[in-house]
C-alpha positions in Angstrom: 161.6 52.3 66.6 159.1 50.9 64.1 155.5 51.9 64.8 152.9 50.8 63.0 150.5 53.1 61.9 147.9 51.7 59.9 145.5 50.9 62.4 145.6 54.9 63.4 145.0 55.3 60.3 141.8 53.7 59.7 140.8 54.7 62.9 141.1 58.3 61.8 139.0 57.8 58.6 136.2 55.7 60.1 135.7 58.9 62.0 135.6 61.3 59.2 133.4 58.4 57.1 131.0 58.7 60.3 130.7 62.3 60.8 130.2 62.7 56.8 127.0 60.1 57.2 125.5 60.8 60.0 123.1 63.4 61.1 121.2 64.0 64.7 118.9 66.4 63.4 115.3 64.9 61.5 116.0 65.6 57.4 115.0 69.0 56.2 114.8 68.3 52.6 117.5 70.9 51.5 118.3 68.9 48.4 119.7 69.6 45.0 117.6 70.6 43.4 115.6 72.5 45.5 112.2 71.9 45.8 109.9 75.0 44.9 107.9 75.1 48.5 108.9 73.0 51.7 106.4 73.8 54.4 107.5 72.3 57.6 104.7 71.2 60.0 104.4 70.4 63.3 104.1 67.2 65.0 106.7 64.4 65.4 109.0 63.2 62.9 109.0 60.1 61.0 111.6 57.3 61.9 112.3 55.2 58.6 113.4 51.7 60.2 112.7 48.1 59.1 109.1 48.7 60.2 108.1 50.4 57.5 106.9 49.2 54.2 106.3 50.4 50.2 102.9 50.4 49.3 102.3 50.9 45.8 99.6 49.8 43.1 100.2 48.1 40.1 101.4 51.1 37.9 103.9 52.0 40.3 105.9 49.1 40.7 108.7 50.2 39.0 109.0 53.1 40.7 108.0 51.1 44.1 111.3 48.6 43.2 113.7 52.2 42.4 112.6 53.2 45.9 113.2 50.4 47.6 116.6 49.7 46.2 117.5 53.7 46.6 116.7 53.3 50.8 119.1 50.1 50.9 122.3 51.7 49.5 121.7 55.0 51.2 119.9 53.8 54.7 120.7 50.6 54.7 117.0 49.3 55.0 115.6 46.7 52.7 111.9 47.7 52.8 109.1 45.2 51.5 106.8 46.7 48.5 103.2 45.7 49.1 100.0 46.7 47.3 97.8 46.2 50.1 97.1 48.1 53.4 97.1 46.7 56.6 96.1 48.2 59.9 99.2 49.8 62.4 101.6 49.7 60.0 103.4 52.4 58.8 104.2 52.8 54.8 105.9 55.3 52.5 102.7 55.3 49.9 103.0 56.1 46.1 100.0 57.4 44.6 98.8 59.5 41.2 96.8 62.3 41.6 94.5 64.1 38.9 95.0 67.2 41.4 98.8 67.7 40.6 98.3 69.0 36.7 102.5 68.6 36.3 102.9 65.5 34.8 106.4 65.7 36.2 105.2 67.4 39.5 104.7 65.9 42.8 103.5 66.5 46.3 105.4 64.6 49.6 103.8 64.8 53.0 105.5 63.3 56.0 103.5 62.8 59.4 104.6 60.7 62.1 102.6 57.5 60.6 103.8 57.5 57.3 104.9 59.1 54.0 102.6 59.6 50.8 104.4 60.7 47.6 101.7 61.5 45.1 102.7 62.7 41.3 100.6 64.1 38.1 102.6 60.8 36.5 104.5 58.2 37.2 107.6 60.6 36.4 106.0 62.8 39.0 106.4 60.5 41.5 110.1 59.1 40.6 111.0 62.9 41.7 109.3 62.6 44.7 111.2 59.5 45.5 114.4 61.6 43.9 113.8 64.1 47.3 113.2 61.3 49.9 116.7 59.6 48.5 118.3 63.0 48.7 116.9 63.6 52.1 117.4 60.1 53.5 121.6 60.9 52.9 121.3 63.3 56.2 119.3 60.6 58.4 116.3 58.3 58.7 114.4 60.8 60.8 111.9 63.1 58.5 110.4 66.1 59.9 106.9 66.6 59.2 106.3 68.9 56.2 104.3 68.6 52.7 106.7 69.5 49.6 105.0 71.3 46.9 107.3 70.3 43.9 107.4 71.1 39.6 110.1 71.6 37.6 110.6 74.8 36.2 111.5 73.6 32.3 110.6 70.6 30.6 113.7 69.8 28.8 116.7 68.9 31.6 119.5 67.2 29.8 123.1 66.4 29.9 125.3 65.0 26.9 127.7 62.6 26.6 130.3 62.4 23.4 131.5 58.4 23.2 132.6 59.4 20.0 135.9 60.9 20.6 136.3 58.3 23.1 134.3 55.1 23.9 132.6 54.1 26.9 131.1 51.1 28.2 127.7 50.2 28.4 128.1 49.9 32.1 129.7 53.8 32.0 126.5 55.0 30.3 123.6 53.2 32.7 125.9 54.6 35.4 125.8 58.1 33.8 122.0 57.9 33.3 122.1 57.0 36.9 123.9 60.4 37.7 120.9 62.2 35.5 118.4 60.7 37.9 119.7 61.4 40.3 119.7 65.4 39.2 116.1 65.4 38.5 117.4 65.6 34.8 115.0 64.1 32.1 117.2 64.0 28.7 120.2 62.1 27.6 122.0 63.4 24.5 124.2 60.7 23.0 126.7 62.1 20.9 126.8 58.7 18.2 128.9 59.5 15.4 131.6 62.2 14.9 134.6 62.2 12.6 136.9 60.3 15.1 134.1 56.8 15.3 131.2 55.7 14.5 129.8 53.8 17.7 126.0 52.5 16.6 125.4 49.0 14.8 123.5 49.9 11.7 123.0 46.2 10.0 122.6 47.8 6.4 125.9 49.2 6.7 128.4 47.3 8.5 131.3 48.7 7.3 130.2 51.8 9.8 131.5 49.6 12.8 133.9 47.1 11.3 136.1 49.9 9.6 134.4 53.7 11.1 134.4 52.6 14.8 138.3 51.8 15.0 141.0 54.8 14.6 144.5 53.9 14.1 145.7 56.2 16.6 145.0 59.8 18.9 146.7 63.1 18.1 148.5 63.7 21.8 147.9 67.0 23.1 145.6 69.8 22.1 146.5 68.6 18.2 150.5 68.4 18.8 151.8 66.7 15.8 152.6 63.3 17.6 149.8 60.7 17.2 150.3 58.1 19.9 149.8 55.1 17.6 147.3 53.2 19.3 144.2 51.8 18.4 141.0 53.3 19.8 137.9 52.1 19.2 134.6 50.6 20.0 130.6 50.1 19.0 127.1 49.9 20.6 125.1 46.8 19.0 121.8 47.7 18.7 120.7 45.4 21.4 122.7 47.2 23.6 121.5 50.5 22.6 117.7 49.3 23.4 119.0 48.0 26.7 120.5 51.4 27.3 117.2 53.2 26.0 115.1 50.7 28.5 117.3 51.5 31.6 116.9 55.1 31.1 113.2 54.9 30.3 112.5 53.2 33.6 114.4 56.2 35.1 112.3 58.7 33.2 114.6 59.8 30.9 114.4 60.0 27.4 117.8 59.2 24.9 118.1 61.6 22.0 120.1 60.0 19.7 122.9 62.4 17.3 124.0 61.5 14.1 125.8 64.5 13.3 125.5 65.7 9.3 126.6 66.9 6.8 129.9 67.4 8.5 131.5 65.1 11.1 131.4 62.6 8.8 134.4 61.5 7.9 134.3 58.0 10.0 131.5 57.0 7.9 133.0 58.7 4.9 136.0 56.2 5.7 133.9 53.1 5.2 131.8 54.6 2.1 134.0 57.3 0.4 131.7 57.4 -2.8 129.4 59.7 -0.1 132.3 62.8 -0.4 132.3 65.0 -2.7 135.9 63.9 -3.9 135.7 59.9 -3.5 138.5 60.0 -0.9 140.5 58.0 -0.1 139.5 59.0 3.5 140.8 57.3 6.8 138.6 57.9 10.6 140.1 60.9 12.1 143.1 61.5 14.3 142.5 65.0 15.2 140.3 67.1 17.2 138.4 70.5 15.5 136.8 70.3 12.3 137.5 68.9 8.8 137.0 70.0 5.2 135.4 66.3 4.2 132.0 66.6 4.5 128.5 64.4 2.7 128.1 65.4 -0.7 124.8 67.2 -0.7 124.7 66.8 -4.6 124.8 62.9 -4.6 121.2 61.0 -4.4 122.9 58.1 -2.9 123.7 60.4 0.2 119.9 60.4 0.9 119.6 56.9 0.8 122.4 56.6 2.9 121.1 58.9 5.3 117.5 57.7 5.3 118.6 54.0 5.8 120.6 55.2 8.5 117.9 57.1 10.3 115.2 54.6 9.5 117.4 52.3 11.4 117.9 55.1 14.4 114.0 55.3 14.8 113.3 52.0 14.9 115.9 51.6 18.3 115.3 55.0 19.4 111.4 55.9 20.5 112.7 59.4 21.5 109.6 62.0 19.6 113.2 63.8 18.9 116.1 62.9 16.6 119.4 65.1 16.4 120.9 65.8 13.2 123.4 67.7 14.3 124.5 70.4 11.3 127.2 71.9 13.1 130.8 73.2 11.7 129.8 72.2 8.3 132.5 73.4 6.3 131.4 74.8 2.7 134.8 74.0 0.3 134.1 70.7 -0.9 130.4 71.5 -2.3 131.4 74.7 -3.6 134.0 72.2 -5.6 131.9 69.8 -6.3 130.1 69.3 -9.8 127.1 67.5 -8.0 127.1 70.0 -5.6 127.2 73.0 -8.0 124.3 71.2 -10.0 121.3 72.2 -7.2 119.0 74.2 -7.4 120.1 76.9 -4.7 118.4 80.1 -5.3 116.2 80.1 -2.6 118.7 78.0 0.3 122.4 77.3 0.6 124.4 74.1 0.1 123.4 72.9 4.1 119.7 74.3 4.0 119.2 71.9 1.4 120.6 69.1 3.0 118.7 69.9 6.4 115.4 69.9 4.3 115.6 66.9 2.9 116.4 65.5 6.0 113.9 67.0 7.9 111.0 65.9 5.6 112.2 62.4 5.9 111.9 62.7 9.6 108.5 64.8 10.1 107.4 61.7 7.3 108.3 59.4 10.4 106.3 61.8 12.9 109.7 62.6 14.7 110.8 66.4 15.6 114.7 67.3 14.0 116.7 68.7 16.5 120.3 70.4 15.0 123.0 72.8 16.3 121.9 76.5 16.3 123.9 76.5 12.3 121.0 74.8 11.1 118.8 78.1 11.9 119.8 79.6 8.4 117.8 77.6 6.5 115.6 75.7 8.6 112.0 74.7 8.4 110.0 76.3 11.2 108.9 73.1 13.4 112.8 72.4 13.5 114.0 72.4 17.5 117.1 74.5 17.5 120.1 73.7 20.4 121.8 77.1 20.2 125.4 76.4 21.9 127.1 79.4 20.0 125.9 81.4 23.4 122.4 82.1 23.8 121.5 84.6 21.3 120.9 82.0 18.6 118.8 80.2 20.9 117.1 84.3 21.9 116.9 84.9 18.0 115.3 81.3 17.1 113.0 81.8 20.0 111.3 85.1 18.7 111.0 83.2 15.3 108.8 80.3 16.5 111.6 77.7 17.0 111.4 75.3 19.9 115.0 75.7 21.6 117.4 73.7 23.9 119.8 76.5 25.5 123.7 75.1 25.7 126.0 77.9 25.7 129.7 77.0 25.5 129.9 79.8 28.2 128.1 78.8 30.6 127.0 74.7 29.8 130.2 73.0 27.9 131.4 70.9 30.7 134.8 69.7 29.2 136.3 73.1 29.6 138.3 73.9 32.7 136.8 74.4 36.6 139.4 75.7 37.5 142.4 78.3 36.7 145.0 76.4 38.0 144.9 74.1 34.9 148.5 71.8 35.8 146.2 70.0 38.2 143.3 69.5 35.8 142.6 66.4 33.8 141.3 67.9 31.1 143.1 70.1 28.0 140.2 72.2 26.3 140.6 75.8 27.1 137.9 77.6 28.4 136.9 78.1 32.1 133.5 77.4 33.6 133.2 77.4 37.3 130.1 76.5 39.5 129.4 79.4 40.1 128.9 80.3 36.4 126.8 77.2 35.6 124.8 78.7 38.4 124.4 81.4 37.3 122.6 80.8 33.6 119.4 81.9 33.0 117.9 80.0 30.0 115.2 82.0 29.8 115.4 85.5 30.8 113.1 88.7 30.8 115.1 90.2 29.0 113.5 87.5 26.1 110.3 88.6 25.0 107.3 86.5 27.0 105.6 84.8 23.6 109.4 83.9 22.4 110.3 82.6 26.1 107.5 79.8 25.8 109.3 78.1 23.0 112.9 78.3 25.6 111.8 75.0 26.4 115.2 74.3 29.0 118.8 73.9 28.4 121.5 70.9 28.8 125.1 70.4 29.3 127.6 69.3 26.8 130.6 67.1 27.7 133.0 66.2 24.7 135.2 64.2 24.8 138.5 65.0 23.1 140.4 65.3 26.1 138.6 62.9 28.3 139.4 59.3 28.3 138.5 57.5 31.3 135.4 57.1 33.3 136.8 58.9 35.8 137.4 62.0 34.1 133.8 62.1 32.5 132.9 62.3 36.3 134.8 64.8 37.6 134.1 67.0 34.6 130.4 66.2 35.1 130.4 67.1 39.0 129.6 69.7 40.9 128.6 71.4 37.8 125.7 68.9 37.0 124.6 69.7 40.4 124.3 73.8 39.7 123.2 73.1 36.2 120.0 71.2 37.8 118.7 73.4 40.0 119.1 76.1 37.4 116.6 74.0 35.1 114.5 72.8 38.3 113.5 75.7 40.6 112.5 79.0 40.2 115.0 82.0 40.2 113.6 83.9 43.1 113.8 80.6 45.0 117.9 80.4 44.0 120.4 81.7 46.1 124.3 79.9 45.6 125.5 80.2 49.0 122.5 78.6 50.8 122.8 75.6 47.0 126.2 75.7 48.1 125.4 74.2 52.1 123.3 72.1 50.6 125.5 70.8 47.6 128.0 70.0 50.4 125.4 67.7 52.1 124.7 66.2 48.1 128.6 65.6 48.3 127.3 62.5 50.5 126.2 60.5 47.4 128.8 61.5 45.5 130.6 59.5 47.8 128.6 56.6 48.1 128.6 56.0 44.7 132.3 56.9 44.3 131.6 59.1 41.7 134.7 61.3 40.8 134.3 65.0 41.4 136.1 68.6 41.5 136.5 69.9 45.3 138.0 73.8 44.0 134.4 74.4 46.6 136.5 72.2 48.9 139.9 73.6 49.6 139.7 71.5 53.0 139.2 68.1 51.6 142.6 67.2 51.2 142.2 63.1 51.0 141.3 61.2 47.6 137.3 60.2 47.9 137.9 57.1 47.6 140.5 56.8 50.7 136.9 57.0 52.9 135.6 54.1 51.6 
C-alpha cells in the first residue's frame, strides 16, 4: 500500500504555525525586555485593523515608516502614515514630549480610540514602537494600559567579529535588525584582527588587496591541519557608511575596532616595515594570540596609525572609537632596538603606544575605548571594556574610568549553551547558559555608588573563530541576546527568569518570523527544525 503522506503533513504544521501566531486574549505587553511599569486600565481594548492610521509629524517620519513596515510583517496590516488629524478616525500617534526627561524613555497609552507613543527623543519613541511590535506578535487586540518605560543603562551593545570570518553586508543590517529589535543601542564591529583586515582604507590599499585574503583556516581548535582554502573579504567604505546609516536610522550607534598594538599581523602582512623584525609576515591561520605585534619604537607606526584612524573618523561619526589593546604580547619590543630606545620610566612599552594614540583621538574630539589591558597605563578620560571578568571593569570604575562591562563569564557568546557540546555548532570551550546571561549584574552594590555611575552598561562579545556561517552567528546570538537585554533594560527588582522565561517563549514568535536561527536547550519539546513551520 503506498500512502501518501505529505498532505498530512502540512496539515499538521499549519496547525502548529497557527497555534504559535495566534492569540484570543487582548496583548498584555509582556515583552522582552520588560518594560519598567505596565499599568493596565480599564475600558475596552483596541482592535488594530486596516482602519487605523500613523499619524506622525515631520520629525518622526522615520520612525512613522519603521512602524508601519514592523505592523505589515508581524500583523499583516499596511497602515497609511499621515501628519494630519481627521475627525472618527482612529490612529496610533507618535509624539515628543519635554515631560519624559529620558531621551531614550517613552510613555505608550492604549484606549479604545487609539494609541499615542510619546518619547523624550526620537530614540524614545522607536522603543515605544519596539513594545507595540513585540506586543502586536500575540494579537491585534491591545488592552488598555499606559507603559511607563526607560532603560536602565545607557550603553546596550552586542559585537560582532567579521574578522575571523566575513559576513555580508546584508548579514550585518540583518544583525543590527536583531539589536533593534532588543532595545539594544551599540554595535561593536570587530574590523581588523590578525586573521583579515575587512575596512577599505584608500591610503593603504594593500590592507584589502593582500590583509583581507588568508590562504587558508587552521581546522579545529588549532589542529595542525589547515584546510587550504581561501577566506577572505572587505567592506568598501561606501558600504560601511551605508551600514552606519541603516543602524543610525535604528538608533544605534557603530563603534568601530581597530585592534592595536597586537592583532596586527594582517596589516603587518601588507606593510611589514611596521614590526619590530621586518617580517616576512603572512595573514594568520590560527586562532589565540601572536608574538608579531606594531613596533611601538618606529615613528612611521604613528603615521600609519593616524592615517588609518583619520580615515575611521571620517566614515564612522560614533563620539567613540575602539583601539582595542588586548593580548599584546611584550617579546618583540623588548627585542627591538627602536623599542628599547623610549623613554619608559614613567609607562611600559603598550602605555606609550595607547598615549599617543589617545592624544591623536581626544585631538579629533573622539573618546578611546580599549580592552580592560589598556587600564595599566591609561589616561583618565579613556572608556575601559573590562571582559577579563568584571573586576577590571569594578577597579576602573572606582578610578574615574567610564566602563563597558563584558565578562567572558557571563557575556562572550561564542562559548557553548549547552553541555552536551557533540550537538553544538560551535568549538570554543566555555559554557554560558541563559540563565547565566541572566543573571549578570553590571553594576552591583556591592560597587561603591560614586564608582557605579561611571558602569555605564555592558555588551556581548561574539567571535568568530569557530563560527562561519550566518546561521551559526544566530544561534550563538539567540536566546542569550534576549536575557542579555533585559539585564541592561529593566530594573533588578522588576527581573524574575521564570516569568522572562514565559515571555521569552512568546518572543520565540519573531524569531520565527524572521527565521532567525536559535538554541531551544529552554525547548526540549520543540523537536522540528524552525524553518519546517514556515
Amino acid at each position: 500500500m503506498n500512502f501518501n503522506l505529505k498532505p498530512l503533513v502540512l496539515t499538521v504544521l499549519f496547525a502548529i504555525h497557527s497555534s504559535l501566531f495566534t492569540s484570543a486574549a487582548p496583548a498584555d505587553y509582556h515583552v522582552v525586555p520588560l518594560p519598567q511599569s505596565i499599568q493596565l486600565a480599564k475600558g475596552p481594548a483596541f482592535l488594530l485593523d486596516a482602519d487605523v492610521q500613523i499619524l506622525a509629524p515631520a520629525e518622526l517620519q522615520r520612525e512613522a515608516a519603521l512602524l508601519q513596515q514592523y505592523l505589515k510583517e508581524v500583523a499583516g496590516l499596511q497602515l497609511p502614515i499621515t501628519d494630519k488629524r481627521a475627525k472618527k478616525m482612529r490612529y496610533i500617534e507618535l509624539g515628543i514630549s519635554t515631560r519624559i526627561t529620558n531621551q531614550e524613555g517613552y510613555m505608550l497609552n492604549v484606549s479604545q480610540k487609539g494609541i499615542r507613543i510619546e518619547g523624550g527623543s526620537a530614540a524614545g519613541v522607536f522603543y515605544g514602537i519596539q513594545t507595540l511590535r513585540k506586543s502586536a506578535a500575540s494579537g491585534t487586540e491591545f488592552a488598555a494600559a499606559t507603559i511607563t518605560d526607560t532603560p536602565r543603562f545607557s550603553w546596550r551593545g552586542m559585537h560582532l567579529d567579521c574578522s575571523r570570518h566575513f559576513f555580508s553586508v546584508e548579514f550585518v543590517k540583518k544583525y543590527i535588525d536583531l539589536l533593534a529589535m532588543h532595545n539594544m543601542n551599540v554595535f561593536h564591529w570587530h574590523l581588523t584582527d590578525d586573521q583579515g583586515w575587512r575596512i577599505e582604507i584608500k591610503k593603504y590599499p594593500k590592507l584589502t588587496t593582500i590583509g583581507s585574503q588568508r590562504s587558508g583556516t587552521v581546522l579545529g581548535i588549532n589542529a595542525d591541519l589547515d584546510d587550504s582554502i581561501p577566506h577572505g573579504g572587505y567592506y568598501t567604505q561606501q558600504q560601511a557608511r551605508e551600514i552606519v546609516e541603516y543602524a543610525q536610522e535604528r538608533h544605534i550607534t557603530v563603534v568601530p575596532e581597530i585592534d592595536m598594538p597586537g592583532h596586527m599581523l594582517a596589516a603587518l602582512a601588507c606593510y611589514p616595515e611596521l614590526g619590530c623584525t621586518g617580517g616576512p609576515y603572512q595573514v594568520g591561520h590560527y586562532w589565540g594570540v601572536y608574538k608579531d605585534v606594531l613596533c611601538v619604537g618606529n615613528p612611521k607606526v604613528y603615521e600609519f596609525v593616524e592615517d588609518v584612524l583619520t580615515e575611521i573618523m571620517d566614515i564612522f561619526p560614533s563620539e567613540v572609537i575602539h583601539i582595542g589593546g588586548d593580548e599584546a604580547p611584550t617579546e618583540k619590543w623588548e627585542h627591538c632596538a627602536k623599542c628599547n630606545s623610549l623613554d619608559l620610566k614613567h609607562t611600559t612599552y603598550q602605555g606609550f603606544f595607547t598615549k599617543r594614540v589617545f592624544d591623536f583621538i581626544t585631538a579629533h574630539h573622539r573618546r578611546v575605548l580599549g580592552w580592560d589591558e589598556i587600564l595599566e597605563a591609561s589616561p583618565a578620560d579613556a572608556m575601559i571594556m573590562s571582559w577579563r571578568g568584571t573586576a577590571p571593569g569594578a577597579q576602573a570604575a572606582k578610578t574615574g574610568h567610564d566602563v563597558v562591562m563584558s565578562p567572558t563569564s557571563h557575556c562572550y557568546f561564542d562559548y557553548q549553551q549547552s553541555k552536551e557540546t557533540s550537538h553544538e555548532p560551535s568549538r570554543c570551550s566555555g559554557y554560558i547558559p541563559v540563565e547565566k546571561v541572566y543573571a549578570l549584574d553590571p553594576a552591583p552594590d556591592s560597587i561603591p555608588a560614586d564608582a557605579r555611575k561611571h558602569i555605564l552598561g555592558g555588551q556581548a562579545n561574539i567571535w568568530t573563530e569557530h563560527l562561519f556561517t550566518e546561521g551559526m552567528v544566530e544561534y550563538q546570538a539567540l536566546p542569550r541576546m534576549s536575557a542579555l537585554a533585559e539585564v541592561l533594560w529593566t530594573m533588578p527588582e522588576h527581573k524574575n527568569f521564570e516569568t522572562f522565561k514565559e515571555r521569552l517563549t512568546v518572543f520565540t514568535r519573531l524569531y520565527e518570523l524572521y527565521h532567525y536561527q536559535y538554541a531551544k536547550h529552554l525547548w526540549p519539546d520543540r523537536q522540528l527544525p524552525s524553518r519546517w513551520l514556515f
